[in-house]
C-alpha positions, -999 to 999 in steps of 0.1 A, spaced: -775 -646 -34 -751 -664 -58 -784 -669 -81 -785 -627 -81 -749 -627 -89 -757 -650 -118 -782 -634 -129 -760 -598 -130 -731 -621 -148 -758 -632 -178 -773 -598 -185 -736 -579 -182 -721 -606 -209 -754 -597 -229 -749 -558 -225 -711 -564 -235 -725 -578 -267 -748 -549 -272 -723 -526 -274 -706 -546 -299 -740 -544 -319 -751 -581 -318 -785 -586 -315 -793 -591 -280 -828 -593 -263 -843 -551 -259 -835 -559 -219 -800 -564 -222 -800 -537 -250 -811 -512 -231 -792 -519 -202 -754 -518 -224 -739 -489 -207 -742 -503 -177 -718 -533 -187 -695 -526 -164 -717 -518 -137 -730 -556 -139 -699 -573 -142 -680 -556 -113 -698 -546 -84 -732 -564 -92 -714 -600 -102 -684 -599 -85 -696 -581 -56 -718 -605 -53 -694 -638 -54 -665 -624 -38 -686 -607 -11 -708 -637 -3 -672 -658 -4 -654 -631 22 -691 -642 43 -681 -676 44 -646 -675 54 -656 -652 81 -685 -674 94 -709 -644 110 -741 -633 98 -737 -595 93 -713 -597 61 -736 -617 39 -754 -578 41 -727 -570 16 -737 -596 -12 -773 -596 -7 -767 -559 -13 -743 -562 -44 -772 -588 -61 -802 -568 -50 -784 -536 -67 -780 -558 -100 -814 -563 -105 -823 -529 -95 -802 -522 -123 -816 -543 -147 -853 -531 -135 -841 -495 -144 -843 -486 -109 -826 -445 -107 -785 -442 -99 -790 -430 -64 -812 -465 -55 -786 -489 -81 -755 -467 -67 -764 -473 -29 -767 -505 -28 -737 -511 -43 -720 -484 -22 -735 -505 14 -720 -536 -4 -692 -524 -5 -694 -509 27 -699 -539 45 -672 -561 25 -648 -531 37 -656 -537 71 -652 -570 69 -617 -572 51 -604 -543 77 -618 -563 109 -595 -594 92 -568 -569 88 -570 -559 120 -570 -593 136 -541 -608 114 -514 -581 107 -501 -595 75 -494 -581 39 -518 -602 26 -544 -586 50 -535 -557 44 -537 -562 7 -572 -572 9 -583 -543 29 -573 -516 1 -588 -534 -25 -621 -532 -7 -617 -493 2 -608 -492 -36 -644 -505 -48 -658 -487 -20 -644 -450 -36 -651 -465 -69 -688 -470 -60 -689 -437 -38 -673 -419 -78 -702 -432 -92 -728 -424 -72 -720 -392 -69 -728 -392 -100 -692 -397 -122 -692 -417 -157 -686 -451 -150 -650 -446 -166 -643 -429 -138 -649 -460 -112 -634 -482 -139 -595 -479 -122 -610 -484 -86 -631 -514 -97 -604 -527 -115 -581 -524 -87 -604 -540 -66 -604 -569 -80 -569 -570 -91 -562 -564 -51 -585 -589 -37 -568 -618 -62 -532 -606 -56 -541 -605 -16 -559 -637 -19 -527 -657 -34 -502 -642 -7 -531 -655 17 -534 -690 1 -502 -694 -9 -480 -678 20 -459 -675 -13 -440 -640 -1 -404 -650 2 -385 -639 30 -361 -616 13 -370 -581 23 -366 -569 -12 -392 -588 -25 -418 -577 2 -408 -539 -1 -415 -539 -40 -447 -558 -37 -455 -526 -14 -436 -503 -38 -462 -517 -64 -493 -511 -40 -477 -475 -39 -480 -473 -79 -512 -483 -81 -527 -458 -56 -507 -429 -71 -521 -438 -109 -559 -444 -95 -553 -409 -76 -539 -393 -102 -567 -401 -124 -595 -394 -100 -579 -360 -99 -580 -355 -138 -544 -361 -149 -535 -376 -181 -508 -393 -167 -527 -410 -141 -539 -439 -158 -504 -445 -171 -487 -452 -137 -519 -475 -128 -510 -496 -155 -473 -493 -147 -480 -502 -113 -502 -533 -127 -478 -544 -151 -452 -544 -122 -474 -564 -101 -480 -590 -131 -441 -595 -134 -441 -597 -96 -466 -625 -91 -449 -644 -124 -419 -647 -104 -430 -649 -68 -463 -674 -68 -461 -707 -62 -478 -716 -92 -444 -714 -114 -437 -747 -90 -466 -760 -86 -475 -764 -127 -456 -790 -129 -475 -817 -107 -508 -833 -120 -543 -829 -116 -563 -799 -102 -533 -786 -89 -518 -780 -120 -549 -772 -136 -551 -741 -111 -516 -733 -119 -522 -731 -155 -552 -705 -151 -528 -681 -131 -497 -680 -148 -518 -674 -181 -538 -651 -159 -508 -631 -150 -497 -631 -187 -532 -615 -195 -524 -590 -165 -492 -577 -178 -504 -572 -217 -531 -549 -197 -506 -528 -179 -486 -528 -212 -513 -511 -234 -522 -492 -206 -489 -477 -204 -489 -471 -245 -525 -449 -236 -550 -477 -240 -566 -468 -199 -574 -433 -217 -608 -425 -223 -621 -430 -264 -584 -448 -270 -587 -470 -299 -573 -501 -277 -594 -494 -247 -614 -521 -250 -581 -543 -256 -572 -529 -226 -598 -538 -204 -605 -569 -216 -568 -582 -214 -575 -576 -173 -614 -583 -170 -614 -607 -188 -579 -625 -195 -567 -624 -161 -600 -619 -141 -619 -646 -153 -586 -668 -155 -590 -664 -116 -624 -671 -118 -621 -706 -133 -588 -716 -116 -605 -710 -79 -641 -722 -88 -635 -756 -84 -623 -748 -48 -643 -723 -37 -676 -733 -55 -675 -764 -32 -670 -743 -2 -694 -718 -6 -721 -742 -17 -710 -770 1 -710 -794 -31 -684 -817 -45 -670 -804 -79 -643 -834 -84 -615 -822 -109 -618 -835 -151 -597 -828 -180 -626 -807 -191 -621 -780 -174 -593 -773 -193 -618 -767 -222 -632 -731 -216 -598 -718 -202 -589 -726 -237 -620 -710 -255 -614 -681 -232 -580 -676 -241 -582 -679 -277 -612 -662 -284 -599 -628 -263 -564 -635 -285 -595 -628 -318 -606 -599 -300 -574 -582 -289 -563 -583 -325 -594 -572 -338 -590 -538 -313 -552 -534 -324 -559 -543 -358 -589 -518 -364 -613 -549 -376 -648 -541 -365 -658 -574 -374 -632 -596 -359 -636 -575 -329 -674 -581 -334 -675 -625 -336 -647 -622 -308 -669 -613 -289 -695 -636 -288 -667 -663 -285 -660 -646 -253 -696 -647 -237 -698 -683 -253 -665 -694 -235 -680 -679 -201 -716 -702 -212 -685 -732 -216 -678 -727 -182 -707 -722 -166 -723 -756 -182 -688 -775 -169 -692 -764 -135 -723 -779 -133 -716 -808 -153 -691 -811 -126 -715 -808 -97 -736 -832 -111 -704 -859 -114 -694 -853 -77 -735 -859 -69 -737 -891 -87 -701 -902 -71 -714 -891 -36 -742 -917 -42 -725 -946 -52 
């Protein structure tokens, strides 16, 4: 399953690049509107769905990633909406069940948390199949993930002080989020502006609140990890920021700025902060930590720093190489995971 997810992951990175007209194999090319499509529910449906299996240690949930990776590569075999669109919608299903029989057995915020970030890809995928633009799942996907990361820190972290203040925003903040992604299912202008308020809110809120602020200044993996969410956060409140300016808006000139701040800056921060711990746990492989890994959190970083101006600056062409340098810094990544794998197999044998 984690090979499907992989596979979604490649060809979405190539369909990004298509739509930034760089050559890209006629596959890939063909399949560019559907960049989203791969990224969120086929990739990350797949990894975060067949992680949620793990944690939960029974057989039915690992329905909701085999679904999520099948539904990629319909996709990619050009397979119609209704197939592509419910499979991804019984993904998502199943990973909603999942995270609401948690929530029902642990009745914490960060339960809680998790839960409506699943029922948000679930509506997202339902928007779609029905037969909506992408754009229109785009705020439900998106706060699916941003959901599952924030739930997943109050989870790992138990970093929710006790001060009821605190725990009422974080709420107040949930509240936000759900009025902009209503709001904008239902056609208003506005609602895309209060999703990003309520993001940019929750990006200030983690800043101050996670562990991480603490936790940066010890050695190692652990402040290795630390590093890839506070810049993660950063990335999460420039997205709210230009969201709020108009960039959520459909044919915005810093849409893709946008999008990418939070897809990429702050998703995929996530993504390489965690994968040396949950990698190992999923797979059940030893990924021992290296000052390398430090390398494509860099590449990442800079190269979306190229692209973002390149949006906000109205330079096709800087836009254009930034690009690449993105899908190259997620290659960077991919090839030091492994390289890492393969250090904690020759350790293991010595």
């Amino acid at each position: 399953m984690l090979v499907l997810g992989m596979i979604s992951l490649v060809a979405g990175a190539l369909a990004g690049l298509a739509r930034l007209a760089v050559d890209v194999p006629a596959l890939a090319q063909a399949r560019s509107i559907a960049h989203g499509a791969l990224m969120i529910p086929a990739f990350f449906g797949t990894v975060i769905g067949l992680e949620r299996a793990v944690a939960l240690g029974r057989g039915w949930p690992y329905l909701g990633p085999l679904c999520a990776g099948t539904g990629g590569l319909a996709l990619l075999a050009g397979a119609p909406l209704w197939l592509t669109g419910s499979l991804f919608l019984a993904s998502s299903a199943v990973f909603s069940a999942a995270s609401l029989s948690v929530a029902m057995g642990q009745r914490a915020l960060f339960a809680a948390t998790l839960a409506l970030g699943a029922l948000y890809w679930l509506a997202g995928n339902a928007i779609w199949l029905a037969g909506s633009d992408i754009a229109a799942a785009v705020p439900f996907w998106m706060a699916f993930l941003v959901l599952t990361i924030a739930g997943e820190r109050l989870e790992l972290t138990r970093f929710l002080p006790p001060r009821p203040a605190a725990r009422n925003l974080f709420i107040g903040l949930l509240v936000v989020i759900g009025a902009g992604t209503g709001m904008a299912a239902a056609g208003s202008s506005e609602g895309p502006r209060w999703f990003a308020l309520g993001l940019l809110g929750l990006a200030l809120w983690l800043l101050r609140y996670d562990i991480a602020r603490k936790t940066v200044r010890q050695d190692g993996l652990t402040r290795f990890v630390a590093v890839c969410l506070l810049s993660g956060y950063g990335w999460l409140a420039v997205g709210g920021a230009l969201g709020i300016a108009g960039a959520f808006g459909a044919g915005h000139p810093w849409r893709d700025a946008a999008l990418h701040a939070v897809f990429l800056g702050f998703v995929f921060s996530m993504v390489i902060g965690h994968a040396p711990i949950i990698f190992p746990a999923v797979m059940r492989v030893r990924i021992p930590y290296h000052a390398s890994f430090y390398v494509p959190l860099a590449a990442l970083h800079l190269s979306l720093v190229a692209r973002l101006a390149g949006d906000l600056g109205g330079m096709w062409s800087v836009r254009q190489w930034s690009g690449i340098a993105n899908a190259l810094a997620l290659l960077l990544f991919v090839l030091t995971l492994l390289a890492g794998v393969v250090r904690g197999a020759s350790s293991g044998t010595q």
